[in-house]
N, C-alpha and C positions, 0 to 999 in steps of 0.2 A: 363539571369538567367539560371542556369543550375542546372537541377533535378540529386538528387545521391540515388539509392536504393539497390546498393550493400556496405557492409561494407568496400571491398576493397577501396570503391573512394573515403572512405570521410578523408582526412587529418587528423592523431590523435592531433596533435599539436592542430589547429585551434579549433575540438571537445573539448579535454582539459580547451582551454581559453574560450571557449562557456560558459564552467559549473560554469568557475568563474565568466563571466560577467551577464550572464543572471539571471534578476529578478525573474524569474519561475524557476529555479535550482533546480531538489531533485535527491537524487539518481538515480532513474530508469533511466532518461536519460543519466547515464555515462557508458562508455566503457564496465566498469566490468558490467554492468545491462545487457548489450545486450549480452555479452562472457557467462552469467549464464543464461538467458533465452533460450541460442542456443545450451546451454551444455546440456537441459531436455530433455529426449526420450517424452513426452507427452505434448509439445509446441511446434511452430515452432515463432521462433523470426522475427521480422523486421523491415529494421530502415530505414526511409525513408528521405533524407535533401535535404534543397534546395542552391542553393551556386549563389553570386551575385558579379561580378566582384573578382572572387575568394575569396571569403570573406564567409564563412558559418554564414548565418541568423538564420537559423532554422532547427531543427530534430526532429523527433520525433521515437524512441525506442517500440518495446512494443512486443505483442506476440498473436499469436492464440491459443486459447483452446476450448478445447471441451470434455466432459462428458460424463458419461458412454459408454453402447453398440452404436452397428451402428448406428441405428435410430435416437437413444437419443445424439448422436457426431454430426448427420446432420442436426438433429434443433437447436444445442447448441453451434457452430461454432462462436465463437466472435474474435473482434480486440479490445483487451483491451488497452490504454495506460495509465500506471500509471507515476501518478504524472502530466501528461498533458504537449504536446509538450514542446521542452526545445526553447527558442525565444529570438533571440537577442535583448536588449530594442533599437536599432534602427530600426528593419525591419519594412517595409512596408506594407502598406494595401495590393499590388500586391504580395512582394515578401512570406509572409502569404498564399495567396492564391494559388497562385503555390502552395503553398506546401503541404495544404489541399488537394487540387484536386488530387495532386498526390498521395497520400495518398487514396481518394476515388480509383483511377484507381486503382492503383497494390493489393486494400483489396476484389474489386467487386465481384470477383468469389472465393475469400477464405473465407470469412465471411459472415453471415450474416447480421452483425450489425458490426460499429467502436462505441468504447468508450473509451473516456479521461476523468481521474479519477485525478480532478484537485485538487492539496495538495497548490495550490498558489493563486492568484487575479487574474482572466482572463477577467477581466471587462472591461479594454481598446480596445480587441480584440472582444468583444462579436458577435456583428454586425458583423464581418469580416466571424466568423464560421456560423453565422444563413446565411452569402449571401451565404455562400456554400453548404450550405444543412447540417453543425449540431447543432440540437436543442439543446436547454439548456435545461436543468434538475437542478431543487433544490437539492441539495445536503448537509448533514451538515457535520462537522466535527471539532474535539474538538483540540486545539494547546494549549500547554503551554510553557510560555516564562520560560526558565532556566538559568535566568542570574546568579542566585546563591542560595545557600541553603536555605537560610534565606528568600527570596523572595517564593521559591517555597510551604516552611513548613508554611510560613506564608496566605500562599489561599488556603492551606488545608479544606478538610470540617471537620467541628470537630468530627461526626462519624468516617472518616480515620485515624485523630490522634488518638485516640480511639484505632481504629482496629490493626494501627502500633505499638503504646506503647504495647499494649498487644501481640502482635507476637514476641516482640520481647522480652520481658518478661519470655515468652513461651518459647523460645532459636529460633527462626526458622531465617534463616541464607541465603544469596546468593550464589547461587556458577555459576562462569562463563564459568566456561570449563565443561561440561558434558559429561560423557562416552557413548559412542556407545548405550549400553545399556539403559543409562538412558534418552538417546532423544530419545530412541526408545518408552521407557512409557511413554514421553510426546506427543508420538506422538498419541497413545493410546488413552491418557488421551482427548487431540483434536478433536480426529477418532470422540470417545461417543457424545462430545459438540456437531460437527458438525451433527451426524447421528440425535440426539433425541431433541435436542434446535434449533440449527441454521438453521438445514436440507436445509442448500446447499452444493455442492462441495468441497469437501477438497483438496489441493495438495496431490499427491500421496508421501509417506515417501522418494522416492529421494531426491524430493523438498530440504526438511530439510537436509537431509545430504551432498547434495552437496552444500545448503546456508552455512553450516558450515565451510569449510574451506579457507571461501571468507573473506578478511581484513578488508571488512567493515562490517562484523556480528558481533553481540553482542548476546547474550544469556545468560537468567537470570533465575536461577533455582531456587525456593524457596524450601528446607528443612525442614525436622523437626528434632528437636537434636540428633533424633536417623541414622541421613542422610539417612531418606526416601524422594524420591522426593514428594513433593502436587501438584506444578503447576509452570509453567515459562512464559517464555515475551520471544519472538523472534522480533530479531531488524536487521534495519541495518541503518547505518550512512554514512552521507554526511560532514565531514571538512567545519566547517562554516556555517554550514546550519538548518540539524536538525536530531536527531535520530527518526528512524522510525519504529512504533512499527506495526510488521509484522501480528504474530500471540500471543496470549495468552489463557491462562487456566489455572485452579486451583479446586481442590478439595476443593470447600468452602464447601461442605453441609455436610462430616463428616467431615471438621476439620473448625468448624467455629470461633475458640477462635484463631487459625492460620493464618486467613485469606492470604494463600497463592498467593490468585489470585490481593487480594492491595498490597501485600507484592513484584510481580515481575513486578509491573507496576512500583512500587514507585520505585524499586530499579534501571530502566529502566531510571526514569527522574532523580534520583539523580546521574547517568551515565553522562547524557546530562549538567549537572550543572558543575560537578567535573571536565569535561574536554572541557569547552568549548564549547561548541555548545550552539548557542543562541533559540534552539526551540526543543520540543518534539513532535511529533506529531502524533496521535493516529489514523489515515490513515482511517479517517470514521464514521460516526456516526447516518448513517440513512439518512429519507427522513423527509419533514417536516412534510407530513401527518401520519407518524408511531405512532402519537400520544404517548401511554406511552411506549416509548423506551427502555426498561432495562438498556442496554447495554450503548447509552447515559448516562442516569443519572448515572452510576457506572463510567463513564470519569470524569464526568463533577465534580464528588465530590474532585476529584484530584486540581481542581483549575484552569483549563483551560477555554480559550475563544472558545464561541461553533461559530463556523464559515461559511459560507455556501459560498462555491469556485463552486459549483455544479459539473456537468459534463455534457459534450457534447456529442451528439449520433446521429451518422448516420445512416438509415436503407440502407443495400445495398441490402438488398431482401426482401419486405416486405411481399410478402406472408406465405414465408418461416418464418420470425419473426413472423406475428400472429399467426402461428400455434405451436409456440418455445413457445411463452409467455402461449397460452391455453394449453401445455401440460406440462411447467411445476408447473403451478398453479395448475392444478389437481395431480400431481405428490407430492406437499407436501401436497396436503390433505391427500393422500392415506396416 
């Protein structure tokens, strides 16, 4: 077995035919995932695979980040992978393991913690990540199948029919190509969600406008007749697989007869119908203990199955993590 942790060594071909064969397949693990995580001045990318009788088993993509000032960057240092390693459905228990371990070496001094943010079934491998030291964590997250319009309008919650018949009554309209300017108000629009609702981290506005000129983004604006923007759905897509919804927001609370923010979800999964793609996926949905979710229950009235793939988590410093986790738990109190 032989370990590859520069992007030069791993065969594009082979990575390629990975994306198609492998059962775990989403976005983050393909080419352009790791070329756009390496393109951001405020991440540094990293793709770690393991290769067996020159045959690529497994890789895994992903990226370090870290938040605010000094201090606040050197407790908040993570190895995030979304979507959760990309795995060939033949690799082995061994060749798995290499490739964890190796993963653990080259993240030990850069991160605090690894996290794989799994968008798939890691169930058969479970046991392989806990003998290496990463724990599972419950995780939910809501999928809807898009095999076609009809299916999709039809597991609507009848509140959303509701809310969509009347937006669209109202005139409010998608539009997928936005101006500079006007992803700049969505980005705005974001900033507020994340500072006074979500109060975690937000990508910095590169983020967004370097995801913009990548093939596989989507972006859905919701409108009002007078083409003021309310709120959008930032996406990207995987060919076969599934559209993944990035980020969203919408000005529901003055335009509540607009319902901007069902309006660029919806229009996000009737994206994912129109062209094929067998799955929508709304990249998250909480823990199980979060009890009343918001956020959840506004997925879940869409129609989707609420699912729990969880996520894996190494500590590579534990000291250093419990004093990350007590500082930023007092961090959203203040």
């Amino acid at each position: 077995m032989k370990i590859l942790i520069e992007i030069q060594d791993i065969d594009n071909s082979q990575w390629d035919s990975l994306i198609q064969s492998s059962p775990v397949a989403t976005w983050f693990q393909t080419q352009e995932a790791f070329a756009f995580f390496d393109s951001l001045s405020f991440m540094e990318a990293f793709v770690v695979a393991v290769e067996s009788e020159d045959v690529l088993k497994g890789l895994a993509v992903g990226y370090i980040q870290k938040d605010g000032g000094k201090l606040k960057q050197f407790l908040s240092k993570r190895a995030i992978i979304l979507g959760g390693p990309l795995l060939a459905d033949s690799i082995t228990d061994e060749e798995l393991k290499t490739l964890l371990n190796a993963l653990k070496d080259s993240l030990k001094r850069k991160a605090i913690y690894v996290e794989t943010r799994n968008f798939n079934d890691y169930g058969r491998w479970k046991k392989v990540f806990e003998e290496c030291g990463f724990a599972y964590e419950p995780h939910y997250n809501v999928q809807i199948e898009t095999t076609s319009l009809e299916a999709i309008n039809g597991r609507l919650d009848r509140n959303r029919r509701r809310n969509i018949k009347k937006a669209v009554e109202n005139g409010v309209f998608i539009d997928d190509n936005p101006t500079e300017k006007e992803l700049e108000a969505f980005y705005a629009m974001l900033d507020d969600l994340f500072r006074t609702k979500v109060k975690s981290p937000l990508y910095p506005y590169e983020f967004f406008a370097k995801l913009r000129t990548l093939p596989s983004s989507r972006f859905f604006m919701a409108k009002n007749v007078e083409g003021e923007l309310l709120g959008g759905l930032v996406c990207v897509a995987l060919e076969g697989h599934a559209v993944y919804a990035w980020a969203a927001c919408g000005d529901d609370q003055n335009h509540r007869a607009l319902s901007p923010s069902v309006m660029a979800n919806y229009a996000g999964i009737c994206h994912a119908a129109e062209n094929g793609f067998p799955r929508f996926d709304f990249m998250g949905a909480g823990k199980p203990d979060d009890g009343g979710y918001g956020v959840r229950d506004f997925k879940l009235k869409f129609g989707g199955e609420l699912v729990e793939h969880g996520r894996f988590v190494h500590i590579c410093q534990p000291i250093l993590f419990g004093l990350g986790k007590l500082g930023i738990k007092i961090m959203k109190k203040l």
